[in-house]
C-alpha positions in Angstrom: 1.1 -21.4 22.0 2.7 -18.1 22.8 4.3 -17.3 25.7 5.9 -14.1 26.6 9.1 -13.7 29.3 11.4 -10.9 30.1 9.9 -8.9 27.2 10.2 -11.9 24.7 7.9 -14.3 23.0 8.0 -17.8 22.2 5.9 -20.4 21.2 5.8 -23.2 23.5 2.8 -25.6 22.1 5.3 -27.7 19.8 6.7 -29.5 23.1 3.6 -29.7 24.6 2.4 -31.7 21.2 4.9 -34.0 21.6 4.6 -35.0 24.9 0.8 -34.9 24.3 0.5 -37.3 21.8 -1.3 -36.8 18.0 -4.5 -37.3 18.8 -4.3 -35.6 22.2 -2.7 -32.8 20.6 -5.5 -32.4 17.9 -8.7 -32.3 20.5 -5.8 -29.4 22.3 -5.7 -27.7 19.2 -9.7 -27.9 18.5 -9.9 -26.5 22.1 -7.5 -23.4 21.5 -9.7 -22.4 18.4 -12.6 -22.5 20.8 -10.9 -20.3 22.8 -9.8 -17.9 20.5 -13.2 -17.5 19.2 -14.6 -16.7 22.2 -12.0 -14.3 22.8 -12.4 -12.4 19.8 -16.2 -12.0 20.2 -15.7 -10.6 23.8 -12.9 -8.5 22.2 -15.4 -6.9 20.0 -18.1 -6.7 22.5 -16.5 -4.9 25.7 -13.0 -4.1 23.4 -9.7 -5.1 24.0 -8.4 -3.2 27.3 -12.0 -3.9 29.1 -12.2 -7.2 28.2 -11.2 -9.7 31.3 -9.4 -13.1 31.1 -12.8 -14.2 33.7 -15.1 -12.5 30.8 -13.2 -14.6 27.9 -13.2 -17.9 30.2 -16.9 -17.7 30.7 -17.5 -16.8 27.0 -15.7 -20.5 26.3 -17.0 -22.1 29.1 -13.9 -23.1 31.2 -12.8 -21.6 34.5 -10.4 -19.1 34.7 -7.4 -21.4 35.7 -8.7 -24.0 33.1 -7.8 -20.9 30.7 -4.4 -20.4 31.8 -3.4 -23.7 30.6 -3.9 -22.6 27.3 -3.2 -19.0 26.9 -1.4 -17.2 29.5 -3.0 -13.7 28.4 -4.7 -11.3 26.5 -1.8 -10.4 24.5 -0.8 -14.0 23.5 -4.8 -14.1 22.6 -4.8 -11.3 20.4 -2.0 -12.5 19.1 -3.3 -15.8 18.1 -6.0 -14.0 16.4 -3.7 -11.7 14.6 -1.7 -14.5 13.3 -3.8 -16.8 12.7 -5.6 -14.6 10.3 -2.8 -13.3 8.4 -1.6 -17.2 7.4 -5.0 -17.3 6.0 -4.5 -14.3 4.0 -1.1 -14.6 2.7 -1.8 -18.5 1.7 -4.6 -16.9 -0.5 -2.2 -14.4 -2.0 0.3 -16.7 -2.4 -1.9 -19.3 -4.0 -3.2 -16.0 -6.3 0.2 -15.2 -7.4 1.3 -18.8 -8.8 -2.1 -19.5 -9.8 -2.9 -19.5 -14.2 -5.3 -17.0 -15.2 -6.7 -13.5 -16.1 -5.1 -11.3 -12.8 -8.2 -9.4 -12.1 -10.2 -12.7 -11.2 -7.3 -13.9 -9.0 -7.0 -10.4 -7.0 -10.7 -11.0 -6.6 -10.8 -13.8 -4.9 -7.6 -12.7 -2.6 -10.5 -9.9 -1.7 -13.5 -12.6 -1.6 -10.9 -14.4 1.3 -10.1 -11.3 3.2 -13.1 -10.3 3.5 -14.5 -13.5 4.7 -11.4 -14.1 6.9 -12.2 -10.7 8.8 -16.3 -10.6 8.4 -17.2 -14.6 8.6 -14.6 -15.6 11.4 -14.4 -14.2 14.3 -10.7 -14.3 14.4 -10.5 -12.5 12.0 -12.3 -9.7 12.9 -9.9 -9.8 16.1 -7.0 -9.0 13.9 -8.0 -5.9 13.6 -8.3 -4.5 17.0 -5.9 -2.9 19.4 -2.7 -4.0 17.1 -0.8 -1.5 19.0 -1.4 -2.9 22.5 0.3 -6.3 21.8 4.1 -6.1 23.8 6.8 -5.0 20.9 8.2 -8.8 19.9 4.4 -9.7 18.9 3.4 -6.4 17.7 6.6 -6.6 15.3 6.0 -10.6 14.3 2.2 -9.3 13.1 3.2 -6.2 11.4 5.9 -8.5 9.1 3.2 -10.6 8.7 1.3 -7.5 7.3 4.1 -6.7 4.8 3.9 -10.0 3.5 0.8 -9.5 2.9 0.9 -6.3 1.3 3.5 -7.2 -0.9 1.5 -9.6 -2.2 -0.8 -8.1 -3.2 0.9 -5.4 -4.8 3.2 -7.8 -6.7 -0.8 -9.2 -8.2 -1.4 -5.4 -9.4 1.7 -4.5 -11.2 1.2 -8.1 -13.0 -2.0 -7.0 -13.8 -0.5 -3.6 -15.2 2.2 -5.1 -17.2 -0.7 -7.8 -18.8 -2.2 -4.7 -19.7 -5.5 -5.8 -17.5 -5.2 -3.1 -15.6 -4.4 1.0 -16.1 -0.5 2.0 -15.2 -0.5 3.1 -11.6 1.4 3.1 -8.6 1.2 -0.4 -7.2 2.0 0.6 -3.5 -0.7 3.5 -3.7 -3.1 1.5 -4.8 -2.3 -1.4 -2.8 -2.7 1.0 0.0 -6.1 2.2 -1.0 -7.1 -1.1 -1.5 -6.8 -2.4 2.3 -7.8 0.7 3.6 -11.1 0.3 2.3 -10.8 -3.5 3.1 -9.5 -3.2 6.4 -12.3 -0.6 7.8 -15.3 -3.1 7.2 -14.5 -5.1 10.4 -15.5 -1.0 12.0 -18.8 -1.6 10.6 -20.0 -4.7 9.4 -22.2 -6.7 11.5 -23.8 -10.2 10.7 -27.7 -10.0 10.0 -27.5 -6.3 8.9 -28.9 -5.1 5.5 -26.3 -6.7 3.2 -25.5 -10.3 3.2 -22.0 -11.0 3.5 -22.0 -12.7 -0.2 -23.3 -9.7 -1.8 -21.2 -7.2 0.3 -17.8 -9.6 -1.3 -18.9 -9.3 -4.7 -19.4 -5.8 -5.0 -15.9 -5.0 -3.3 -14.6 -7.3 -5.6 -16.4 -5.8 -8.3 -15.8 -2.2 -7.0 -11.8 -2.6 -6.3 -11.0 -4.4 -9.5 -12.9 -2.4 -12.0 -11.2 0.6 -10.3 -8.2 -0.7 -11.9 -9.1 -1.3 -15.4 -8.0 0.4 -18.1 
């Protein structure tokens, strides 16, 4: 867990899981998930400055104080979102980039996750929204997380130029481009629309990567 003093964050929940035991601290950890999964969908209802801590407590069914003991705020909610996302994505990139194989079908299915990650899971989607109103120490923690990311990713393109599997280009650039188009689905997306969320992966996939072809 998160907690922020004097301008500073820190995570707390390792001490807790000690003194809690291992199985106690699983059913803890089960329970913040819960939590943050009703936070993010009253995040993307109401957005993130309407939204209430009483409106996420009801969402997960706990009382308000009940709540406190496991997130102390918005901002360490967000946060959990952010980051909890982004260790999904980079262990897909990472997992891409040592992985055997032609690079265009790895760098699809680093797309196939994100997309999922952001579009399937509601944390996820979270990780999108209102970046710029976690406190500085967070915000910066998320945006490094970010750069991992990104330079992940760009490290699977220029691979994929120098196997001559994809056209010379400028990695960052199209990196760039890549996310963009990635990133702005959480905008629009919503489950039960006209395009199942399968279909809508596959023809990113398909879209992004033949982009890059010679």
């Amino acid at each position: 867990m998160v907690r922020i003093s004097n301008g500073r964050s820190k995570t707390t929940g390792d001490g807790a899981a000690r003194a809690r035991g291992p199985r106690a601290d699983r059913r803890f950890r089960a329970r913040q998930r819960d939590i943050l999964r009703a936070a993010a969908a009253v995040f993307r209802e109401k957005g993130f400055e309407a939204a209430g801590m009483r409106d996420i407590a009801l969402a997960a069914g706990l009382s308000a104080a009940n709540l406190y003991y496991y997130y102390g705020s918005k901002d360490e909610l967000l946060f959990s979102c952010q980051d909890l996302a982004l260790d999904r994505l980079l262990g897909a990139a990472r997992a891409a980039g040592k992985a055997a194989g032609p690079v265009a079908e790895r760098l699809r299915q680093v797309i196939d996750v994100q997309l999922r990650c952001m579009l399937e899971e509601l944390e996820g989607g979270a990780a999108h929204l209102a970046v710029d109103a976690l406190p500085a120490p967070l915000r910066a923690r998320v945006v490094r997380k970010r750069d991992r990311y990104e330079r992940a990713l760009r490290a699977l393109v220029r691979e994929g130029v120098r196997a001559g599997e994809f056209a010379p280009c400028d990695p960052t650039l199209v990196t760039r481009a890549m996310l963009g188009a990635l990133n702005w689905t959480a905008q629009w997306y919503r489950a039960g629309g006209p395009t199942p969320l399968d279909a809508l992966c596959a023809g990113f996939a398909d879209y992004l990567v033949r982009g890059l072809r010679p």
